[in-house]
N, C-alpha and C positions, 0 to 999 in steps of 0.2 A: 906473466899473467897467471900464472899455474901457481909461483907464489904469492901473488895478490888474494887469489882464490880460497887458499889452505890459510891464508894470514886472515881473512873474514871471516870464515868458517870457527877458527879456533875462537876469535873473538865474539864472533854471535853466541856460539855454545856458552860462552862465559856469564855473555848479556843474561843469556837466558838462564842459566844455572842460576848466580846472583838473584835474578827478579822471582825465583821459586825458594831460595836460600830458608824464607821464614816459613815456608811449609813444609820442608824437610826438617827444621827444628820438630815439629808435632808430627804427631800420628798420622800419615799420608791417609787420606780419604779412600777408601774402598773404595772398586772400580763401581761404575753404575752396574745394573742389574741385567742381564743379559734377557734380549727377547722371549721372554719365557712369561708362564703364568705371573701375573703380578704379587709381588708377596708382602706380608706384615712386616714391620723392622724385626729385624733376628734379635730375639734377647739372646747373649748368653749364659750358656749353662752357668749354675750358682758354684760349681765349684770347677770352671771351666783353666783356672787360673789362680796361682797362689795369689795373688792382688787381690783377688775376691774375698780372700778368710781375712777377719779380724788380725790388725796386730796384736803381736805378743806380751808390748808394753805400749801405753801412751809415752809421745815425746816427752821430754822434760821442759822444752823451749815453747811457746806456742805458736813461735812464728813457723817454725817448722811443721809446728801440726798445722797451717794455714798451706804450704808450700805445694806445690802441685806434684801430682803423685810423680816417680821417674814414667819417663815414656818406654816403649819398647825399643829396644835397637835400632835401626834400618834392618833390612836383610840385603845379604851380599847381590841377588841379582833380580831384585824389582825394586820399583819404587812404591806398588801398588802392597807392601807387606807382607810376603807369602803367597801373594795370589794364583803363583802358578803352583802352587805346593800339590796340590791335586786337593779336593773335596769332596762329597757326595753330588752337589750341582755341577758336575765335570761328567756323572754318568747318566745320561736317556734309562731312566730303571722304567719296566713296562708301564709299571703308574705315572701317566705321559700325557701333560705335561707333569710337575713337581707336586707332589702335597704337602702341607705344612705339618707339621709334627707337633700335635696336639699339648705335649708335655712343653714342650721348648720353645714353640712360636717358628723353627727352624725350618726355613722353606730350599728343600736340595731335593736330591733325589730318588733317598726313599725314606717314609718317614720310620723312627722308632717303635711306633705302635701304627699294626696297618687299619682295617677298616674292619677287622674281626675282632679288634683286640688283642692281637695275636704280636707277641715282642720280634722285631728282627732287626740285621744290623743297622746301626744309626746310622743317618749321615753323616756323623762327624764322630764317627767310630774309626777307629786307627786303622782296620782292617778296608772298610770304603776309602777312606782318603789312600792309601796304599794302592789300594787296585786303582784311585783315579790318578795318583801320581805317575802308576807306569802306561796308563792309557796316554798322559799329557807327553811324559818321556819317550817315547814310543815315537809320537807323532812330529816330536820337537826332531829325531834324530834322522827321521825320515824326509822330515822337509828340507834338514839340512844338505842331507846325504844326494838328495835329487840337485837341490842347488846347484853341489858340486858337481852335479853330471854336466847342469846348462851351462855353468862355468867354463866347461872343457868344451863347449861349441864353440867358443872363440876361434878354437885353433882349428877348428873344422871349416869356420866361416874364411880364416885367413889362408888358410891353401886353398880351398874354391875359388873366390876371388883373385888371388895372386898366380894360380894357374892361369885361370881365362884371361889373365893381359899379357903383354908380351914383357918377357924377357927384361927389356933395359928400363920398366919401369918399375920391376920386383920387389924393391927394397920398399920403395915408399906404399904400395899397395899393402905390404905386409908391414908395414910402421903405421898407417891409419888402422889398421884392425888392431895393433899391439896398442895402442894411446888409448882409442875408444873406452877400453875398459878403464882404467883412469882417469878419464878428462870425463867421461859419462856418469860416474860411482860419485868424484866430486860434488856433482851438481847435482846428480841423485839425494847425497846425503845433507845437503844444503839447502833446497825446499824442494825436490820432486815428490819425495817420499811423505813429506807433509802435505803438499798436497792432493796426491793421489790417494791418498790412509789415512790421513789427519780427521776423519770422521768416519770413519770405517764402524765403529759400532752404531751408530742410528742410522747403518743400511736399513733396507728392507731384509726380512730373516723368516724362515718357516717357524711354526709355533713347535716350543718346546727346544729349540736351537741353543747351542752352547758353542765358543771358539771352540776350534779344535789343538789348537796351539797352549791356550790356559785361558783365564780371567784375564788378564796383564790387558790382552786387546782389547778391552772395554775401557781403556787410558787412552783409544783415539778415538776422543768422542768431542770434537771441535768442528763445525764446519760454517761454511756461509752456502746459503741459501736465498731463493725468491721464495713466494708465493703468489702464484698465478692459476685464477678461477678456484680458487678453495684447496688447491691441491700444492705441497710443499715439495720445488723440487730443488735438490740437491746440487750446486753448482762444484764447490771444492773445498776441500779439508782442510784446516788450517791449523795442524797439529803437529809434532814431531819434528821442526825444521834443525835443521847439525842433531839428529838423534839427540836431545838436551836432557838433563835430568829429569825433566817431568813424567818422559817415554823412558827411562831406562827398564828394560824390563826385558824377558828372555823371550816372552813370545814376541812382543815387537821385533828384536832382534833378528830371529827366527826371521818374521815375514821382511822385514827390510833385505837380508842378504836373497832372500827368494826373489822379491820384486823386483832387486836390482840389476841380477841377473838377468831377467828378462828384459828390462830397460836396455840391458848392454845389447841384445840380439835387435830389439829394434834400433837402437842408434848405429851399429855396424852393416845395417839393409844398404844403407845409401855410400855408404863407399867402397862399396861392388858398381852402384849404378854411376858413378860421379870417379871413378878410375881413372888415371894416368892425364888428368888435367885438372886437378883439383888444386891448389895453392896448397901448402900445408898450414901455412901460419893460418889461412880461414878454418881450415879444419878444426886448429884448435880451439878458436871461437863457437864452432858449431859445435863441439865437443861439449862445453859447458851447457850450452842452450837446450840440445838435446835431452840430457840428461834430468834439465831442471823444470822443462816447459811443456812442450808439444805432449809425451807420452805423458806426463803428470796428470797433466790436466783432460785428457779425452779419457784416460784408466781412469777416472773418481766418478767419471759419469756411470760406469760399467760394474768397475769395480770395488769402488769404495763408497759404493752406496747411494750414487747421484741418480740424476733424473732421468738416463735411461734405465738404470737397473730398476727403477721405483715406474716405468710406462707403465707395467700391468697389472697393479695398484692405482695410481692414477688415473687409468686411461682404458683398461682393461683387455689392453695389447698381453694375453696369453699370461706366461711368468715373468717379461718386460726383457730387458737386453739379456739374451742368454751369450756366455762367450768363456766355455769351460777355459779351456788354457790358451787362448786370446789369437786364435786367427785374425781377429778384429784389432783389437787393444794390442796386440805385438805385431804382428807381419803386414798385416793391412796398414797400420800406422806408419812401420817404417818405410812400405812402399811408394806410400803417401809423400812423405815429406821426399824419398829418394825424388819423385817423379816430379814436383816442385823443384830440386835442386838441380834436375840433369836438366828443366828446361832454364833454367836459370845462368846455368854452366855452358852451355850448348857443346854440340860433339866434338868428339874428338879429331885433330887435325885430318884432313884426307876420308872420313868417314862417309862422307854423301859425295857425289862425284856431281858436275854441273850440272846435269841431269837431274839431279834431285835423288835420282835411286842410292840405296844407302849399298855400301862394298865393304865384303869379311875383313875381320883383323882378327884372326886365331888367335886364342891364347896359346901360352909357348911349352904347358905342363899339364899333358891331362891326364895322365897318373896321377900328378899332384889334386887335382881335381876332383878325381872319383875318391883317394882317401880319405879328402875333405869330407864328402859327402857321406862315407862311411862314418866316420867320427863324428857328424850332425845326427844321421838317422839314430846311432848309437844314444846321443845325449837328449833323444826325444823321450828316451825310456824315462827322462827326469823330467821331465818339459812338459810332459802331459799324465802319466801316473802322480809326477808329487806336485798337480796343481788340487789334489784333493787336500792338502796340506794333512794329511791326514793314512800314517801307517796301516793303523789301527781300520781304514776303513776298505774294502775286500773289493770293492769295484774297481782298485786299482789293475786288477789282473785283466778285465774287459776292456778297460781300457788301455792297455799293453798293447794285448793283441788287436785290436779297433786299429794301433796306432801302424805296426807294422805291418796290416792285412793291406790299409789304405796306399801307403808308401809304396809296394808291391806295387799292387793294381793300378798305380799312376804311373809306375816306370813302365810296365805294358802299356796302359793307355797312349805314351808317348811314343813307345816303337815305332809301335802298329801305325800311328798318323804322321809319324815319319817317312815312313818306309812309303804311304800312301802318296804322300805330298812331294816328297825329294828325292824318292827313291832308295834313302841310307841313311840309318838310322839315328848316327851322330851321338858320339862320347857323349859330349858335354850337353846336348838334349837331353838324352838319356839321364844323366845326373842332376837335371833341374828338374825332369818327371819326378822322378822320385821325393825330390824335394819339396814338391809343388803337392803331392799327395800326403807329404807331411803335414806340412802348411794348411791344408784343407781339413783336415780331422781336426785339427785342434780344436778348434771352438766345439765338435758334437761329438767326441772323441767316448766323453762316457754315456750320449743318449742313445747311440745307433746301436744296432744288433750288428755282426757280423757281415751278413752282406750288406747293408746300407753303408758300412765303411768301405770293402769291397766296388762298391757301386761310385758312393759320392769321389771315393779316389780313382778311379779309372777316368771320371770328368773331368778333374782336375786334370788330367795326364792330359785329356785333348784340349784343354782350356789352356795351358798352358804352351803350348806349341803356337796354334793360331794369336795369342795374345802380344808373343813377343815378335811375330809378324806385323801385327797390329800397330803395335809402341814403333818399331823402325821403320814400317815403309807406309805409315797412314800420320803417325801423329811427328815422326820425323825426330823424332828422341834418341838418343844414344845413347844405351845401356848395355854396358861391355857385358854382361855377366847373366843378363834376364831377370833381376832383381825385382824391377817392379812388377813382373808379370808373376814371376814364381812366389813372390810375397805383397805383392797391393791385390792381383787380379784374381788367385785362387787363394788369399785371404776373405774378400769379399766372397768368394764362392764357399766360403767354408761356414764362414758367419750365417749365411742364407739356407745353408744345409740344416741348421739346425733346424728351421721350420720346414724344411721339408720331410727329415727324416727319422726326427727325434721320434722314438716312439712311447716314451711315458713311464718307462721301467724304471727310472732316475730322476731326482730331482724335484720330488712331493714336497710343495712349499716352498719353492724357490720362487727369490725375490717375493716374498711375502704373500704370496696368493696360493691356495691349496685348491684344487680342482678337484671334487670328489664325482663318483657316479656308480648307480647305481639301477638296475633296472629300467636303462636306457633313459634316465634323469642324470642329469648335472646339475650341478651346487660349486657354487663359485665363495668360496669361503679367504677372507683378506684379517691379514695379521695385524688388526690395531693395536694390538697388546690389551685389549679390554678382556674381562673377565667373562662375561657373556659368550663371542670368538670364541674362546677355549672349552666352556662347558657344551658349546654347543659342536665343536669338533670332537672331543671326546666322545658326546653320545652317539653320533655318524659315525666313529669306525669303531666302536664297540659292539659287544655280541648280543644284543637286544635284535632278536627279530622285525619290531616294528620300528625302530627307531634310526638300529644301527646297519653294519655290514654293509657299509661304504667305501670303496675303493678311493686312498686318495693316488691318483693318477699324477706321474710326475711331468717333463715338459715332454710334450707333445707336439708335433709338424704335420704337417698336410697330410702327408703319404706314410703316417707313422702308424695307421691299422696296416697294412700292407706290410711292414718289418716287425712285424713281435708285440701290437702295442699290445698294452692292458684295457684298453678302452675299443669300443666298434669304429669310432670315428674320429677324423681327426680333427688340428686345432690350428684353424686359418689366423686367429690372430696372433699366436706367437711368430707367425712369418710376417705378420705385419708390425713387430717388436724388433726383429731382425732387419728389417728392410729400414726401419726409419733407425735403426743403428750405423748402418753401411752408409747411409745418407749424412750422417752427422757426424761422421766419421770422416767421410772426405770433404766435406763444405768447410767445416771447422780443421779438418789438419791442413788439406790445402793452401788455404787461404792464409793460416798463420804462416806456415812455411814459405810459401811466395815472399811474404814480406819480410820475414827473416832474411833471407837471401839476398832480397832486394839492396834494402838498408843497410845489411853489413855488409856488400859491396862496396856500399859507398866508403866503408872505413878502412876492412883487409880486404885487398882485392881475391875474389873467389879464382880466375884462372890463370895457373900458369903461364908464364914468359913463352912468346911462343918458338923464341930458339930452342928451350928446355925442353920443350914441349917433342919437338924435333928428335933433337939428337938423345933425351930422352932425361926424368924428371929424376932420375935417383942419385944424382950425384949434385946436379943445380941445389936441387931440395933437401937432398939428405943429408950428403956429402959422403956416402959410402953406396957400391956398387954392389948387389945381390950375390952375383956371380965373377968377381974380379979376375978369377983364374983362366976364365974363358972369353974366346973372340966371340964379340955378340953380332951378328949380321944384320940382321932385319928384315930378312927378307919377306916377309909377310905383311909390311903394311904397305898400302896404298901410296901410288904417289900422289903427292898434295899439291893440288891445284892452284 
């Protein structure tokens, strides 16, 4: 199956190479124009290029003086020409948005001659494009370097899980977490990534916005859409499928190894939850699906620009789906589809006793457990600093610490309603508190001030204990590990925090609406890209007494005067952007996932032989045993009724 997969892959990329073949011959089109003031065609400079001077002789032949001039090169790592080479519209110069440059038609970012008359460096002076080269470098090495941090959750994610099960099912628990990353990365690179990003440039964008990766991203700019009631929203990308030639380019790249990583943390949620009676051969089915469906298509609505990210533009829900480094879009999601497949799977043998009441099965490793958890909290440092995609930008540091204030404050949270409820405060509680206060900052990781992380993560801490109470003894699910509670239930909690506790310091002109105030007025100002929009934002936060000295105030939540905001009061409909997110989020992943589950039952059966199941899945299924050297007993599970 795995070669079927890479045998379609190689051949679609082909398809697609070939069908672009005659526009790699010419001069690849410049990327579109990135959300910014709208500008004249760029002449260029008259002596920008030896092609421009007269030749030296006329041909002798005339058909050669008819023959089309040579084209440029290709360059070795875009398709889009240089585009990530760095330029002057790569820098926010304070003349914001861009001005045109009077001599040249050249619209970037600062022009040659400013508004005195006064000469300074060009845009497209060697010294500007220098400094925006190492701003683009900078930011390219940093998203990478975070990547590799998320990368290395994997192995954080497979001792947590493989700890909390027992023993004789080790191997194969720590074999689904080892495939994921490849059976997930596949289907990723074969259409997830198209289309979760395959339109990622006609998101919604604050005025005067530039990638922070290079131009290159302005090559995903493909998607399909409806139109409903006058307002255009965003369904999915349809750009980039087998990375093809038309995306080769080094920021795409950049954001595919980024995105895909996270893809892999939501597809290894669910087999934590779906542990020691899961089929493998289905897993590998799921493996693909995952990777190429579920998170693709709910991430395009968020983050690639669809129709939640575009609600508060449309609809005037706040800044519209806020979801920094995706409590919603990663944890919520994979909890989601976990919580459709554990009830799809049903529990594990001996797990609810006749009585209905559900009975412990410790896991057999809770050292392995807690360094798990170490090695996650660890790779959060990349998980949530480099979803600014962006080195170069200094908010990373607040949200560092936002990330491990919260983490904290949930592993308390848990103690303490531990200690309350059962008397003792339990290992592996304790390490899903923690986890769970991860899980919950992500999404407001850079709006909150200090104590609102503080805060919103100590909830999470008690949210998380009573939830996986919740899941076992009300809805009767079996989730070895608390997976959907620590990532579906204080994901949703985390999503919702943004509207309550965002306080506006971050995030001016997200999803395309700028919220200015001013002398206890607000001015709700939306990024059409018209020329109008931008003279009239510039006069509002410029130093004109009458006109200007306009706060523009970033995303904002209920209770966000209360933690540091910039504004007196808060903003009820960004939690109303939040709320119908978390909504749309479980109607549409549940649902699809039910029936994924469903259906390919019918084909690889989802659960274990229940001899295997018994005496135990790593040798049925694997054909090699975790721990061979040692007598494994069992004495911790239930007997089965």
């Amino acid at each position: 199956m795995a070669l079927l997969a890479a045998t379609a892959g190689a051949l679609g990329w082909m398809v697609l190479g070939a069908s672009s073949a005659q526009a790699q011959d010419k001069p690849p089109e410049a990327p579109p124009p990135a959300a910014a003031a709208p500008a004249p065609a760029a002449e260029a400079p008259k002596d920008a290029t030896p092609a421009a001077a007269p030749a030296a002789a006329a041909p002798a032949d005339a058909a050669a003086a008819a023959a089309p001039a040579a084209t440029p090169p290709q360059q070795p790592d875009s398709t889009a020409t240089g585009a990530n080479g760095g330029t002057g519209i790569d820098i926010q110069w304070p003349s914001y948005p861009a001005k045109t440059d009077p001599k040249t038609g050249f619209t970037t970012g600062e022009p040659t001659i400013d508004d005195a008359g006064k000469t300074t460096a060009g845009a497209n002076s060697e010294i500007v494009k220098a400094i925006a080269h190492n701003k683009i470098s900078i930011n390219v090495v940093w998203t990478l370097v975070t990547g590799f941090l998320v990368m290395f959750m994997q192995a954080g994610f497979a001792l947590v899980e493989t700890g909390l099960c027992r023993a004789k099912n080790a191997a194969h628990v720590m074999s689904t977490n080892f495939m994921i990353y490849g059976l997930g990365m596949i289907g990723f690179w074969v259409c997830g990534f198209a289309f979760m990003f395959g339109n990622y440039a006609n998101g919604p964008v604050n005025i005067g916005w530039q990638p922070t990766l290079g131009q290159g991203l302005m090559l995903l700019n493909k998607g399909y859409s409806i139109t409903v009631g006058g307002h255009t929203l965003g369904l999915l990308g349809m750009k980039g499928f087998f990375l093809s030639p038309e995306v080769f380019d080094t920021a795409i790249f950049t954001l595919f190894l980024f995105e895909m990583v996270f893809m892999d943390t939501t597809a290894t949620i669910p087999t934590g939850a779906m542990a020691e009676r899961w089929n493998f051969k289905h897993f590998i089915v799921y493996g693909f699906w995952v990777g190429m469906f579920p998170y693709a298509i709910y991430g395009s609505w968020v983050w690639g620009g669809g129709w939640l990210a575009q609600s508060g533009m449309n609809w005037g829900l706040g800044h519209g789906a806020v979801d920094f480094a995706g409590s919603g879009v990663v944890h919520m999601c994979g909890g989601v589809i976990a919580l459709a497949g554990s009830i799809c799977l049903g529990p594990r043998l001996g797990k609810f006793g006749k009585d209905g009441k559900p009975r412990p099965m410790p896991g057999h490793d809770i050292p392995m457990v807690m360094l798990g958890t170490f090695i996650l909290a660890f790779g959060w440092f990349g998980f949530n600093p480099g979803s600014t995609l962006a080195g170069a930008d200094n908010r990373i540091a607040i949200i560092a610490v936002n990330t491990m204030l919260a983490g904290a404050a949930a592993s308390i949270g848990t103690m303490l309603t531990m200690y309350l409820v059962t008397g003792k405060p339990d290992p592996s509680m304790l390490c899903n508190g923690l986890l769970a206060g991860l899980v919950a900052i992500t999404a407001p990781c850079a709006f909150v001030n200090s104590a609102g992380a503080v805060l919103l993560g100590f909830i999470a801490g008690i949210i998380v204990v009573f939830s996986v109470f919740f899941v076992e003894r009300v809805l009767k699910v079996d989730d070895p590990v608390g997976a959907i509670s620590v990532h579906g239930a204080c994901g949703c909690w985390g999503v919702l925090s943004v509207g309550l506790f965002a306080n506006g310091s971050y995030g001016g002109g997200w999803g395309g609406v700028h919220k200015l105030f001013k002398d206890g007025q607000w001015m709700r100002l939306v990024n059409d890209g018209s020329k109008a929009v931008f003279d009239q934002y510039n006069t509002m936060i410029g130093t004109d007494p009458k006109t200007g000295g306009w706060t523009d105030v970033g995303v904002t939540g209920i209770f966000g005067s209360m933690f540091g905001s910039t504004a007196p009061s808060g903003d009820g409909s960004q939690f109303g952007a939040q709320f119908l997110d978390v909504c749309a989020l479980f109607i549409f992943v549940f649902i699809f996932s039910y029936i994924f589950f469903k259906l390919s039952n019918l084909v690889v059966p989802m659960r274990s032989k229940r001899e295997d199941e018994i005496m135990g899945i790593d040798i049925p299924e694997m054909g090699a045993e975790a721990y061979p050297d040692f007598q494994l007993t069992d004495r911790t599970s239930p007997k089965i009724d």
